[in-house]
C-alpha positions in Angstrom: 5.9 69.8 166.7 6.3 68.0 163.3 9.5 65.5 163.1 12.0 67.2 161.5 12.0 67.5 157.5 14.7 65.3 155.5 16.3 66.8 152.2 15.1 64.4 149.7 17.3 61.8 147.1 15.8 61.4 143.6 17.1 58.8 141.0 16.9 60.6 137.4 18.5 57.6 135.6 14.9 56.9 133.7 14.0 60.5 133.6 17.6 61.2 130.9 16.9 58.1 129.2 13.2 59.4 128.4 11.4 56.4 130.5 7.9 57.6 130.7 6.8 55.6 134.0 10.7 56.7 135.3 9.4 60.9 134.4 6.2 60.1 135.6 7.7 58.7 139.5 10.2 61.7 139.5 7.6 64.2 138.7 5.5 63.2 141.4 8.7 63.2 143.8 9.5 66.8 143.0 6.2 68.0 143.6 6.8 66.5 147.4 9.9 67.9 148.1 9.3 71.5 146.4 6.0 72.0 148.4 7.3 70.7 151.4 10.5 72.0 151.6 11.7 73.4 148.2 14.9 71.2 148.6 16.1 67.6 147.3 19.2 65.7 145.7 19.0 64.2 142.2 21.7 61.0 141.2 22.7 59.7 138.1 22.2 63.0 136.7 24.1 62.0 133.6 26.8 64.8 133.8 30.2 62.8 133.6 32.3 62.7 136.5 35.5 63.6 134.4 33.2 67.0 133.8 32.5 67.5 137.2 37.0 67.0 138.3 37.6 69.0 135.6 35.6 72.2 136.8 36.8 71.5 140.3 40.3 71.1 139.5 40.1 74.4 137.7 38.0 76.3 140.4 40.7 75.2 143.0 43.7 76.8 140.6 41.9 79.7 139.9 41.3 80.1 143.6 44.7 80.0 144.3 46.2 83.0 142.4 46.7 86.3 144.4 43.9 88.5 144.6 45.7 90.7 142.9 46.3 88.4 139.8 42.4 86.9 139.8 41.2 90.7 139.8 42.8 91.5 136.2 39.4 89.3 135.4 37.5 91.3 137.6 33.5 91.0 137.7 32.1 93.5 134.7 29.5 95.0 133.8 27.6 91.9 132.4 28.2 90.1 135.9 31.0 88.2 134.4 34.2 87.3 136.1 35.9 87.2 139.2 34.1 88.4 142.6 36.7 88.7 145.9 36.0 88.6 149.3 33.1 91.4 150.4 31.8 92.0 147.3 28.1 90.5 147.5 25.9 91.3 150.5 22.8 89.8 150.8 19.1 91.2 151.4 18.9 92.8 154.9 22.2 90.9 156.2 24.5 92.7 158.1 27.6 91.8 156.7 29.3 90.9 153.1 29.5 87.2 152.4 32.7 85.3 153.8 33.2 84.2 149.9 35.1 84.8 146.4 33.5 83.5 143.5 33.7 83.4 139.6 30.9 83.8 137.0 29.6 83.2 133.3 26.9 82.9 131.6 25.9 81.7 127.6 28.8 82.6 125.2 27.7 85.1 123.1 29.5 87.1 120.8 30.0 91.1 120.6 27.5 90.7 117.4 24.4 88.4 119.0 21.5 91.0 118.0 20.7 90.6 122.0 24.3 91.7 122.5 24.3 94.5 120.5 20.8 95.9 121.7 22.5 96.4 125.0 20.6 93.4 126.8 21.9 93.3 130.6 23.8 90.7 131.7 24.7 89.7 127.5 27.7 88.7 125.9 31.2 86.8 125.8 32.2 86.2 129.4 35.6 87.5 131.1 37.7 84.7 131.2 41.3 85.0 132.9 44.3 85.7 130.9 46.4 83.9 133.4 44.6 80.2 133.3 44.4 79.8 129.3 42.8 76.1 130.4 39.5 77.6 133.0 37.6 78.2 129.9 37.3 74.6 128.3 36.9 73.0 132.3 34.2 75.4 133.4 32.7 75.9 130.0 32.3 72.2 129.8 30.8 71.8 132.8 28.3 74.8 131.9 27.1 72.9 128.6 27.0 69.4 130.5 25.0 70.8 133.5 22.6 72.6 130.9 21.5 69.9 129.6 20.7 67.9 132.9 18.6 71.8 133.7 16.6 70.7 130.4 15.9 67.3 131.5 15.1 68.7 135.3 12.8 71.0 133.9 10.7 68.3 132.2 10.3 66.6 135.6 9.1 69.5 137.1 6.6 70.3 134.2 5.5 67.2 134.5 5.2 67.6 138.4 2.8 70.7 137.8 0.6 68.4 135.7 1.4 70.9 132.6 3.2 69.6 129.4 6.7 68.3 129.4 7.8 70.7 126.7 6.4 73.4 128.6 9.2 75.3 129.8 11.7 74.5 126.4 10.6 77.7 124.2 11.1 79.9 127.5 14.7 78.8 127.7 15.3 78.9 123.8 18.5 81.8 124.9 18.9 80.3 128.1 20.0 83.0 131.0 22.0 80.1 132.8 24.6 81.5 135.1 27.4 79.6 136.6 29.6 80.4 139.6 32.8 78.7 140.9 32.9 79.9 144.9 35.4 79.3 147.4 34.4 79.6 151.6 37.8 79.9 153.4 37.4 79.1 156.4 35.5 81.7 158.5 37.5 83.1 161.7 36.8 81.0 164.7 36.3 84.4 166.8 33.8 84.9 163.8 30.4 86.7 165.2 26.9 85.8 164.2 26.3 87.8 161.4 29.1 86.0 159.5 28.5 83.1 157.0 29.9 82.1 153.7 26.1 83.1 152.3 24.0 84.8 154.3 20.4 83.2 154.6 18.6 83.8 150.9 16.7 82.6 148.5 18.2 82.4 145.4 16.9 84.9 142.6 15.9 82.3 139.4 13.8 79.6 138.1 15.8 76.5 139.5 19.4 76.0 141.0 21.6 73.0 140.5 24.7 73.0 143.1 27.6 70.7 143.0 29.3 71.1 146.5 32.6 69.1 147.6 32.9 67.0 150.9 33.4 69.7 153.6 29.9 70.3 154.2 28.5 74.2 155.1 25.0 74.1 153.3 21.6 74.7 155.7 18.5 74.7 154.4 15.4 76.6 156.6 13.0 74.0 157.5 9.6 75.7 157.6 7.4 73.4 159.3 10.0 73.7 162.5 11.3 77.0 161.7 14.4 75.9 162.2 18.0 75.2 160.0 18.6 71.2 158.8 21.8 70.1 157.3 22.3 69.6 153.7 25.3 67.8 153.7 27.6 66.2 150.8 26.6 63.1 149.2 28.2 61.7 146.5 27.5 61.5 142.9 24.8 64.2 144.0 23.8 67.3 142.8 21.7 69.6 145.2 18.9 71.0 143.5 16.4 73.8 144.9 13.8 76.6 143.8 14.4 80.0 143.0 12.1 82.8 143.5 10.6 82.7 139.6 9.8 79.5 140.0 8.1 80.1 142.8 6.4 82.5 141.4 5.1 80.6 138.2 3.5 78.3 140.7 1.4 80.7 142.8 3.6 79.7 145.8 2.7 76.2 145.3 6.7 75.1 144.9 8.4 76.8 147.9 11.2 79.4 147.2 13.2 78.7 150.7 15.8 80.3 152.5 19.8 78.7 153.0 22.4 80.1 153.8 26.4 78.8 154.2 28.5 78.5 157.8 32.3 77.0 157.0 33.1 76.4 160.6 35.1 73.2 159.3 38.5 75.1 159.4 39.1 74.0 155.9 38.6 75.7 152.4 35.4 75.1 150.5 34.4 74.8 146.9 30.7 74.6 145.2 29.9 75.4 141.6 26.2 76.7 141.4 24.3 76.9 138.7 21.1 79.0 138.3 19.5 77.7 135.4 17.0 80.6 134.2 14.7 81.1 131.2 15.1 83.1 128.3 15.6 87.2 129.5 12.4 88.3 128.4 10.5 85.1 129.0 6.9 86.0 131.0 7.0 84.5 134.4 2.8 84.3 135.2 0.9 82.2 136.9 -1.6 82.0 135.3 0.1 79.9 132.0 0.3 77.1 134.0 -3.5 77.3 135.1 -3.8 79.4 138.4 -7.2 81.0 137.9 -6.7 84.9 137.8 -8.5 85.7 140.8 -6.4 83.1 142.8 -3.3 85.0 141.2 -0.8 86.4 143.7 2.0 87.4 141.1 1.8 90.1 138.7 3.7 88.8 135.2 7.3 89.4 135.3 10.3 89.7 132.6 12.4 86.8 133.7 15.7 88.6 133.0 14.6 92.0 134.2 13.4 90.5 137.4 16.8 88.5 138.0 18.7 91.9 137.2 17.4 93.8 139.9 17.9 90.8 142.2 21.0 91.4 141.3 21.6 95.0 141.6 20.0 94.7 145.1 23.0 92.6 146.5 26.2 92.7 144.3 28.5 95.8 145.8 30.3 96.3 142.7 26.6 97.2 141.1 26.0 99.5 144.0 28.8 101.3 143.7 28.2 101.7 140.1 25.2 103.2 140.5 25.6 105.3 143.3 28.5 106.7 141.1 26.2 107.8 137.9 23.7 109.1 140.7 26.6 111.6 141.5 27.7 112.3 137.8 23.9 113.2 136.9 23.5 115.1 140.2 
């Protein structure tokens, strides 16, 4: 049996400054980790720290309201807002996520021409009117993790041997979504088919998760088949891919499956971010070389494929539909 796998730690100091040797070292050390394992850390990311309390201060007020009070910004139909406890079930789990969480997305107002052409998942997000001061802390910390997405996603251009610059004009109206998510603590008579997050992969391009110091996050190790730790370090971001990156590659970057157990007995906070491409940006293989008979991906819509990701595991969009099924019935 092969020893197990360890969640990589890459420095990206050189990579922000635009050090060419420093992109070319980290570009070469993602293409390990995202074929072996699809997992790894970066450090000196160059989001500010003050960035990072901010949106964690926040996220641990926000938290704290009743339910009651944090659903008058209750999720809409744009997947923006407030998410309580049993409202996201994923793929072929058996039970809703132990989890609340809080989403945006890009700031756009009711008049952006994408807006007003009824693009899903488009527009100004649902901010709270209870906690005035959530939207410059999380907003802040959306803009300032963007950018470090843009610099990531020259690394891992330059890790497929492609053009830096490649994936820039696919993310020119970014579909970058950001959650605040609080674990309680799960039940100690909790069964087996209980966890924070169920095991998944996530739906997008690339994620970038900022986790605090309790520690829940398993990764699936393939070569073992079995579930490795990936615990706090910090200063660190965990980064890992998502299914349309995956995709782009032909498989060759692996998509892989985590999943979140709280047995610490305390409360948990993480702010992910899944930093997508452009809605109708063409996810296909074969742009970053894979010969068309060695294709296993059909082209996809980046936004329409995240959508129905989406719609597949979100109860509030189940409900929804199952409820226009009836009215057309």
């Amino acid at each position: 049996m092969p020893s197990p796998a360890t969640i990589p730690l890459i420095d990206f100091a050189g990579v922000r400054t635009g050090d060419p040797a420093a992109l070319e070292r980290v570009g070469r050390e993602i293409r390990e980790a995202c074929s072996r394992i699809g997992f790894f850390y970066i450090v000196n990311h160059g989001v500010p720290q003050a960035v990072i309390d901010a949106a964690e201060a926040a996220a641990r007020k926000f938290f704290a309201f009743p339910v009651d009070t944090k659903r008058r910004a209750a999720v809409n139909h744009r997947h923006r807002g407030f998410n309580s406890l049993g409202d996201a079930t994923m793929y072929q789990a058996k039970r809703p996520d132990y989890k609340e969480f809080f989403s945006i997305g890009l700031e756009l107002p009711e008049d952006d021409p994408d807006v007003q052409a009824g693009q899903a998942l488009r527009g100004p997000n649902n901010w709270p009117d209870f906690m005035p001061e959530l939207q410059p802390a999380l907003y802040g910390y959306y803009e300032a993790i963007g950018e470090c997405g843009s610099h990531l996603l020259r690394a891992v251009a330059k890790s497929l041997g492609i053009d830096e610059d490649f994936f820039a004009s696919r993310y020119t109206k970014r579909m970058q979504r950001t959650q605040m998510v609080y674990y309680p603590p799960q039940p100690p008579q909790s069964d087996a088919d209980q966890f924070g997050v169920a095991p998944h992969t996530d739906y997008g391009c690339i994620t970038l998760l900022w986790q605090d110091q309790v520690g829940g996050l398993q990764v699936r190790e393939i070569a073992n088949d079995t579930w490795i730790d990936a615990p706090p370090i910090p200063g660190s971001f965990v980064v890992n891919v998502g299914d349309l990156l995956a995709r782009w590659t032909n498989d060759r970057f692996r998509s892989t499956l985590h999943r979140v157990i709280n047995s610490s007995g305390r409360e948990r906070y993480s702010i992910a971010t899944f930093y997508d491409p452009t809605y109708g940006a063409t996810v296909d293989p074969a742009d970053l070389g894979t010969p068309a008979a060695d294709v296993h991906h059909a082209p996809v819509a980046a936004g329409d494929y995240i959508l129905g990701r989406i719609n597949d595991s979100m109860g509030y969009r189940k409900k929804r539909a199952a409820e226009q099924q009836g009215s057309a019935a």
